[in-house]
C-alpha positions, -999 to +999 in steps of 0.1 A: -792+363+319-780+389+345-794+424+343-781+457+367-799+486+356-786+522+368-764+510+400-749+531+418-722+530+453-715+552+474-687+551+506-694+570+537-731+576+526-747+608+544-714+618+554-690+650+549-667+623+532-693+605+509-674+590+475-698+583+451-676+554+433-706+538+407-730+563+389-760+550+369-742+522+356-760+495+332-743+459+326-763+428+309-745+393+311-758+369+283-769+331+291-733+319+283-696+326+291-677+342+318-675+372+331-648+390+354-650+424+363-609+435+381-598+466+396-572+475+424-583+475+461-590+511+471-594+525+438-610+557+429 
């Protein structure tokens, strides 16, 4: 099993220009199966 707990990402951390792109997210991934997770490049 795979377990994230509250992740979060941020671009340009510290910066006038931070992007705070993940906040407090939670995902659990059982024993079995496949997962794929798809976005664009770049996206907001």
């Amino acid at each position: 099993m795979i377990k994230l707990d509250r992740v979060n990402k941020y671009f340009n951390r510290f910066k006038r220009n931070q992007i705070h792109v993940i906040n407090k997210t939670s995902l659990e991934f059982g024993n079995t199966g496949l997962v794929a997770i798809l976005g664009n490049s770049g996206s907001r």
